[in-house]
Structure formats: structure tokens, C-alpha cells
C-alpha positions as CSV (number, residue, x, y, z in Angstrom):
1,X,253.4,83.1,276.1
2,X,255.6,81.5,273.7
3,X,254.0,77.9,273.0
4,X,253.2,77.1,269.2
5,X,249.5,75.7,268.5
6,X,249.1,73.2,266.4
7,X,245.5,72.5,265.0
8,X,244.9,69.6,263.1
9,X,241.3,69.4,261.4
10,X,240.1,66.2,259.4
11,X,237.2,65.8,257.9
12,X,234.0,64.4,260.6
13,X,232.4,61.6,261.8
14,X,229.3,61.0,263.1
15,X,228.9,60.9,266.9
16,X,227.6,57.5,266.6
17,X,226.5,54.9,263.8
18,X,222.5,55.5,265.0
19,X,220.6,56.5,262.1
20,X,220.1,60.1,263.7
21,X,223.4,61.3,264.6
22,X,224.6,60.1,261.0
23,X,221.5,62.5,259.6
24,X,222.9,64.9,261.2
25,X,226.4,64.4,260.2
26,X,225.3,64.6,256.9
27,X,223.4,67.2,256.8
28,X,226.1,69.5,257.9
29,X,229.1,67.9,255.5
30,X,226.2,67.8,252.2
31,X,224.5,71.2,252.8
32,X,228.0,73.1,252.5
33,X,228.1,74.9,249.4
34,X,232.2,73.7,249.0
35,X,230.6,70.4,248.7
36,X,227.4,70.5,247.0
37,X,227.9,73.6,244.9
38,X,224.5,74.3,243.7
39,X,222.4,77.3,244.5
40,X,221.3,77.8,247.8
41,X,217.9,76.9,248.0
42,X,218.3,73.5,245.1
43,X,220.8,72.3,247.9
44,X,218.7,72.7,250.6
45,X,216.0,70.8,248.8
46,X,218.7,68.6,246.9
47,X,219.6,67.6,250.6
48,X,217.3,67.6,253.2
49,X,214.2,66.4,251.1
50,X,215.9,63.6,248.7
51,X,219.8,62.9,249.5
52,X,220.0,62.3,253.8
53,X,216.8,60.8,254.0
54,X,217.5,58.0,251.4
55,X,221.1,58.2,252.4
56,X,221.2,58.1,256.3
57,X,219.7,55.0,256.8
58,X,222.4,53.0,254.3
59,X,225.1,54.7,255.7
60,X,224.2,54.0,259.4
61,X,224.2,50.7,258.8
62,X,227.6,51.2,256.7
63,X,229.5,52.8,259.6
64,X,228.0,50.0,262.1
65,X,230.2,47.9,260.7
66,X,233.3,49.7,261.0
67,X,232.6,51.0,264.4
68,X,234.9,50.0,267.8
69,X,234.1,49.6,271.0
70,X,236.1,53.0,271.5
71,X,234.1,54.8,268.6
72,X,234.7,56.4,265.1
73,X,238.0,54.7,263.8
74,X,238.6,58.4,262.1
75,X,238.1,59.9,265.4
76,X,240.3,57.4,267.3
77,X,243.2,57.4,264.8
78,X,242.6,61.5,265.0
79,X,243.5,61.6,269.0
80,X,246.2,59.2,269.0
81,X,248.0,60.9,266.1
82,X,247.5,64.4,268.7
83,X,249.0,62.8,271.6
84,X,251.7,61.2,269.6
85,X,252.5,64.4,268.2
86,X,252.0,66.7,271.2
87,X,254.2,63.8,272.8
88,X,257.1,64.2,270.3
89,X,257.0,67.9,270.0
90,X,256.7,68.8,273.7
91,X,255.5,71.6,276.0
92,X,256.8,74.4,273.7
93,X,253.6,72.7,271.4
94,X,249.9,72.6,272.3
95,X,248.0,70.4,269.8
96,X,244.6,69.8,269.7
97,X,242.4,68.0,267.1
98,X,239.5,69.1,265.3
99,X,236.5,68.5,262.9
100,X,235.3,69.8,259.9
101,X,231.9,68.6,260.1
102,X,230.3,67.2,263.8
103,X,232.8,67.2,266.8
104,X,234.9,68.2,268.3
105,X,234.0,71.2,266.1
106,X,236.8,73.9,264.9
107,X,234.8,76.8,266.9
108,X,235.3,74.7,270.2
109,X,238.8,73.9,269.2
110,X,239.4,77.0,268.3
111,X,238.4,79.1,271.4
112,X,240.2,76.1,273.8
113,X,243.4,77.3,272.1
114,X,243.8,80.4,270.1
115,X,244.5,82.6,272.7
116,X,247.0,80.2,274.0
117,X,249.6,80.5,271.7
118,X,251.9,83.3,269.7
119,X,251.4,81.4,266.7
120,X,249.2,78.9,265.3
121,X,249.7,76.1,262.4
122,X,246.1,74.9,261.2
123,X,247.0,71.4,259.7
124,X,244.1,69.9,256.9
125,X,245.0,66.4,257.2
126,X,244.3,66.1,253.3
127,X,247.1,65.5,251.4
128,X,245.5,66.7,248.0
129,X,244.2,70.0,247.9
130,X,240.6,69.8,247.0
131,X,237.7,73.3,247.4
132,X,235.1,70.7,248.9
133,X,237.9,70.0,252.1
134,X,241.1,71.7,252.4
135,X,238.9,74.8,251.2
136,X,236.2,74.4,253.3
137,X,238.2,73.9,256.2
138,X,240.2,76.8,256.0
139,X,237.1,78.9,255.0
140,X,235.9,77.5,258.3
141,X,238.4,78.5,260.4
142,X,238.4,82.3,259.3
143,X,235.0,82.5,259.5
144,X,236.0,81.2,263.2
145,X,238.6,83.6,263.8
146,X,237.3,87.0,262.4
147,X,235.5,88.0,265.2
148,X,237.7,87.5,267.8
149,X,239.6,91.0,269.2
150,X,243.3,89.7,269.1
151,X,244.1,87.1,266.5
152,X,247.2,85.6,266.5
153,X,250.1,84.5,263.7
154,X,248.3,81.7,261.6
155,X,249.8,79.9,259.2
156,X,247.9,77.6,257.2
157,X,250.0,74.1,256.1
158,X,249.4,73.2,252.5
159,X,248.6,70.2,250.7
160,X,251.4,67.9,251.0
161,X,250.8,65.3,248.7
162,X,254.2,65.2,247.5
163,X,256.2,66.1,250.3
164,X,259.0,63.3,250.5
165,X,258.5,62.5,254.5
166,X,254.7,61.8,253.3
167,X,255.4,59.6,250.4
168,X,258.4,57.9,252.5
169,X,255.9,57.1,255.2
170,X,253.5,56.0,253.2
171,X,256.3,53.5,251.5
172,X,257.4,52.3,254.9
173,X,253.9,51.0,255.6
174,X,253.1,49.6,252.5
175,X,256.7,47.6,252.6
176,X,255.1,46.2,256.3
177,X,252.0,44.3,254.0
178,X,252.0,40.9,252.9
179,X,255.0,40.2,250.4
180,X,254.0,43.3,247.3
181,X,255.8,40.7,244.8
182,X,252.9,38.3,245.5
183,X,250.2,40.8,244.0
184,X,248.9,40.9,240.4
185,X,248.2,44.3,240.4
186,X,248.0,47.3,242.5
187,X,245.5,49.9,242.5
188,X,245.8,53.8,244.1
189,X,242.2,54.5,244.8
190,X,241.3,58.4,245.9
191,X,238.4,60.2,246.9
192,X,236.7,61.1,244.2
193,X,235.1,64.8,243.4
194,X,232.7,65.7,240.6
195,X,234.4,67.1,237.5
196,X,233.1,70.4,237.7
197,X,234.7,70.9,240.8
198,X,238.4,70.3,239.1
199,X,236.9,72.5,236.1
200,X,236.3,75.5,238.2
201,X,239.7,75.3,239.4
202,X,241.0,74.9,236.3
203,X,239.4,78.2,235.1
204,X,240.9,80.3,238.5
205,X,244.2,78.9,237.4
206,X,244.0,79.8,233.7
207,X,244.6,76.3,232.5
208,X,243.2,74.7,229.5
209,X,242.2,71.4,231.8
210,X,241.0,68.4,229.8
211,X,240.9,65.9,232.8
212,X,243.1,63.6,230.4
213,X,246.6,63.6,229.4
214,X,246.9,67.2,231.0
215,X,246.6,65.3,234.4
216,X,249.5,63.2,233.8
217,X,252.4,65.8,234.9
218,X,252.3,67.9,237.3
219,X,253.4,71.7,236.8
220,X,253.1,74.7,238.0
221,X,250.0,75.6,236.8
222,X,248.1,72.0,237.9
223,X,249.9,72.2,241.4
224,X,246.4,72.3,243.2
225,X,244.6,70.5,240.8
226,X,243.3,67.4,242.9
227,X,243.1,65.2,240.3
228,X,246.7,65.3,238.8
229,X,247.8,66.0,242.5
230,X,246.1,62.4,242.9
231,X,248.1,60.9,239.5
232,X,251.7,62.6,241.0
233,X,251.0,60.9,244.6
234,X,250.8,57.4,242.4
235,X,253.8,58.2,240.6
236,X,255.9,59.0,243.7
237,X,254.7,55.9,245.4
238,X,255.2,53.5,242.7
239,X,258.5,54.6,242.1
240,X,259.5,54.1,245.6
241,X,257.8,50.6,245.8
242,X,259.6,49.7,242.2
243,X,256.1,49.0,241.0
244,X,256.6,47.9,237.5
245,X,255.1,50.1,234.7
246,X,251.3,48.7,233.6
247,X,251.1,46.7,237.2
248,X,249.4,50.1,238.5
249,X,246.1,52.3,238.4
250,X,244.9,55.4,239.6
251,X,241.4,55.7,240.0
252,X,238.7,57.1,242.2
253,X,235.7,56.1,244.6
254,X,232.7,57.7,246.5
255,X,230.6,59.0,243.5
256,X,228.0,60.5,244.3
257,X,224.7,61.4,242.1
258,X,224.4,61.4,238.2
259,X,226.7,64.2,237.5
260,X,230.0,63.3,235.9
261,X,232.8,62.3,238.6
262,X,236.8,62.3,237.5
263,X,237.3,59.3,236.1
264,X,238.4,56.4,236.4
265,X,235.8,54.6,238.5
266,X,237.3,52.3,241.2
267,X,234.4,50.2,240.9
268,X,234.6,50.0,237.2
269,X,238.2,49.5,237.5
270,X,238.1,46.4,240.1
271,X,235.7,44.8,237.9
272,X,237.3,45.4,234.4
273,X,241.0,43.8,236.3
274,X,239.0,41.0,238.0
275,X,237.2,40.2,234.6
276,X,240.6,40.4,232.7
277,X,242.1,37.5,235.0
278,X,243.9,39.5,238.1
279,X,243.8,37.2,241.1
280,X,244.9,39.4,243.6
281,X,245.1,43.0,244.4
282,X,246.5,45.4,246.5
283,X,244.4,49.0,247.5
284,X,246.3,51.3,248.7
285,X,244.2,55.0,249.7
286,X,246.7,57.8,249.6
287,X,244.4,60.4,250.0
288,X,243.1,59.5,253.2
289,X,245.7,60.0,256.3
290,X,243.4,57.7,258.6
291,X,241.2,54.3,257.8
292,X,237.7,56.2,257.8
293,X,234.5,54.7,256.2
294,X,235.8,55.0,252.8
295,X,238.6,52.4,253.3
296,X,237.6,50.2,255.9
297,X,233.7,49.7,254.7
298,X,233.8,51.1,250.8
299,X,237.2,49.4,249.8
300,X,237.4,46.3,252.3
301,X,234.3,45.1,252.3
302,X,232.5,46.6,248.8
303,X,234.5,46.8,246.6
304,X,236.5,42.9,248.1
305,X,233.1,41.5,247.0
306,X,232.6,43.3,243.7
307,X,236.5,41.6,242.9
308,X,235.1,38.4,243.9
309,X,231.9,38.5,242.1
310,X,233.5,38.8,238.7
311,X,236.7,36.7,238.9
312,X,239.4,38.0,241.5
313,X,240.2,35.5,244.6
314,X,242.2,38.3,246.6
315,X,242.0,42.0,247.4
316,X,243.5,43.8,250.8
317,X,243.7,47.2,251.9
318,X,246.9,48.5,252.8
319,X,246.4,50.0,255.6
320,X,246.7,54.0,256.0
321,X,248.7,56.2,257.9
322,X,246.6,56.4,261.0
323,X,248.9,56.9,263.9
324,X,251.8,55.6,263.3
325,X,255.1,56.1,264.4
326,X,256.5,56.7,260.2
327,X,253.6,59.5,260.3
328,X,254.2,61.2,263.3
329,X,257.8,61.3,262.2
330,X,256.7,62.7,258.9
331,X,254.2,65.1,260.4
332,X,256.7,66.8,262.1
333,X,259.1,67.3,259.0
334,X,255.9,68.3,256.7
335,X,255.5,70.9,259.3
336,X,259.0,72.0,259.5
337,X,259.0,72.2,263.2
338,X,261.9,69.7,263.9
């Protein structure tokens, strides 16, 4: 045996856009305690009594309109970017694909391949290190793994939000949209976690966090602190794209509840820039490594009308990493394989 398995795990998607599988999808992703971090039994009511069945219906008819004839875009992008890779690297390699939440589940994944390999490289495809999904998933996978009799050389990959193969992909594509000098502004929009989630962190790493000005550089103290993770990814990019200083924001999407978020809103934002006279805008979504429903529904289609509704003629996606060539490329340096 001396192949090399390489898992890579992203976050879920339901089987299907019907309003039961997406239940069910949520249900698992809101009920774990990374995400929702409430005590146990005020999740459980939280969730199942008041959040999924308010929230399935809306969001089944959300991913129906980013669905293909071939299924979840996340999943899709997910197996191409696997047989790309497994392409590239070879049949020294085995890699195999994964979900947090829904399927193909890590415990299936898992038992197809673990015992396969000498040595296996679990990949979170988030670039940002966050507790609610690089956390989860690798608290997932050891809760996998523990009770199997031989467990093989793991490695974990970590967040690589400013590796410069990521960023440099990431460039590449963005330099392959329409013509960046015709854009009045340019907005970095991320995923969005509630503040006491980046406070908690904060406190483990013995940092006085103020989710302000502390955010703005990145040392070693605030290394796996998502939001100026988030702030560091903008800088990198911008720098590469010569973005001029004041034609960018950072900000962040998906809020959920009335609990504080990290702030800026992107909704807030795109309305304030429209309001102030910007025409056109580019999104870019550096935090997700495939178009999922947060780009192609929440950005495309919401928030492109919110721009319109209060002034703004223009707004495009750029689109992510999916499976591109510049990724795969980039995977494979990340992963310091070739």
C-alpha cells in the first residue's frame, strides 16, 4: 500500500430542491452545536419547532432556482474538481469527495477509503478558518475515525486563505470578467458568522478582539480569526488586481436571526453604494471555493435587485473557483503534493 488519500469535504447540499430533502438538510447543518451554539435542548426547540419549518419552504424554492439538470451546482463543481485532481495527481493518489452535512456523507467516505491509503490529507474546502465549518468538519471526521482498529497518518490541511497559489487563482479568474476598469466599485462579500462566534475565539487565543480596527492586520495572534482572515483575503486580492484604495469593501452576507452578525452587512452595503450614485459593481465571494446558493441565488439574484431598487444599473458576480483549471493547479501547490 503506498497510495496517498486525499479527502476533500465542503459544506452540503440538499439531495434535491423539494421542500423535504431541504428540511432535512437543514436540520442536520442548524442542529450542530458548531453552528447554532446554544444549549442543547433551546437548539433543538430553536430549530425544529421555529427556524426549518419557516425556513425550508423559502429556501426550497431558493435552491429551485439555482438547480441543473445535473443537480446541486456545489455538488457538481465538488466532483469535477475530484476528478480533475485525482486526474492531475495520478494513481499514487486516491481522492474522493465528501460532505459535511447530507451526502455523500464523511462516514461513507471515510470507510470507502481510509483503509486504502498509508496516509491521508482531509481537505476543508474553506479558505477561512471558521468553528461553525472547518471545526465542525474536522470534529466530524475524528468522531469518524476513533473507532476504527487501525487508523492511518492524517493530516489535516489548514485554512489557506492566504496562500499565494489561492489568491493567484483567484486573480486569474477575476482578470477573465468583463473589463475590472469598467466597474465603479468592487465589493468582497464573505459568509458571514454571528459575533459571538469570533468572540469566543478571540478569548481561546488571548486577544483583546474588538471586531474593529484589530481586524484590519493580520498577526499572529488573529491568524484564525475569520473575520480579519476575511479583511487579509481582500487585501491580497486587491493588491493583485491594482484595485485602487476606497474603490473596495469587505463585508458579509447570510445573517441569520436577531443576534449581532460581524459587520458590515452586504445588504446594507449594496444599498448604501447604490444610494450614493455607484452604477455598477462587481461581487466577488472569496470565501466560497464553488458557486453554492449563497452566490448564485443570495448575491446574483437578491442582492442584483436590492442594487437596482435603490439606484445601481449593474451588479455581476464574479464567478468562483469551482473547477477550474487555475484551482486545480493551486490545489495541488496548497497541498504541497507537486
Amino acid at each position: 500500500m503506498t497510495k496517498i488519500g486525499i479527502l476533500l469535504v465542503n459544506l452540503g447540499t440538499p439531495d434535491s430542491p423539494k421542500t423535504a430533502d431541504v428540511r432535512k438538510y437543514l436540520r442536520q447543518f442548524l442542529n450542530d452545536p458548531r453552528v447554532i451554539d446554544i444549549p442543547w435542548l433551546s437548539r433543538k426547540l430553536l430549530v425544529n419547532c421555529i427556524i426549518v419549518p419557516f425556513r425550508a419552504p423559502k429556501s426550497a424554492a431558493q435552491y429551485e432556482q439555482i438547480w441543473t439538470k445535473e443537480g446541486s451546482p456545489l455538488l457538481i463543481y465538488g466532483e469535477k474538481l475530484k476528478a480533475k485532481l485525482q486526474q492531475k495527481l495520478g494513481s499514487d493518489y486516491i481522492v474522493d469527495l465528501a460532505m459535511r452535512y447530507q451526502q455523500p456523507s464523511i462516514k461513507s467516505v471515510l470507510d470507502k477509503i481510509a483503509h486504502k491509503v498509508e496516509k491521508l490529507i482531509v481537505v476543508p474546502l474553506y479558505p477561512h478558518y471558521a468553528s461553525s465549518s472547518t471545526g465542525s468538519t474536522i470534529e466530524k471526521v475524528m468522531e469518524e475515525i476513533k473507532g476504527y482498529e487501525v487508523i492511518t497518518d492524517i493530516k489535516i490541511q489548514g485554512p489557506f486563505f492566504n496562500h499565494p497559489e489561492f489568491i493567484k487563482a483567484f486573480v486569474a479568474l477575476a482578470q477573465k470578467q468583463n473589463k475590472l476598469a469598467d466597474y465603479d466599485h468592487y465589493l468582497f462579500s464573505y459568509h458571514g458568522l454571528p459575533e459571538r462566534h469570533i468572540m469566543k475565539g478571540s478569548e481561546e487565543c488571548d486577544m483583546d478582539c474588538k471586531l474593529n480596527e484589530c481586524c484590519n492586520t493580520l498577526t499572529g495572534k488573529n491568524f484564525y480569526c475569520y473575520r480579519a482572515s476575511c479583511y487579509h483575503t481582500t487585501k491580497l486580492i486587491a493588491e493583485a488586481l491594482k484595485l485602487p484604495e476606497g474603490s473596495y469593501t469587505t463585508s458579509f452576507q447570510s445573517r441569520l436571526g436577531r443576534n449581532p452578525w460581524i459587520k458590515p452587512y452586504t445588504d446594507l452595503v449594496i444599498t448604501d453604494k447604490a444610494k450614493g450614485g455607484i452604477k455598477k459593481m462587481l461581487v466577488f465571494s472569496p470565501a466560497f471555493v464553488a458557486d453554492c446558493l449563497e452566490t448564485l441565488f443570495e448575491i446574483r439574484i437578491e442582492y442584483n435587485r436590492l442594487f437596482k431598487e435603490h439606484g445601481g444599473t449593474e451588479l455581476h458576480l464574479a464567478e468562483s473557483l469551482n473547477d477550474s483549471n487555475e484551482w486545480v493547479d493551486a490545489l495541488t501547490k496548497i497541498l504541497n503534493i507537486q
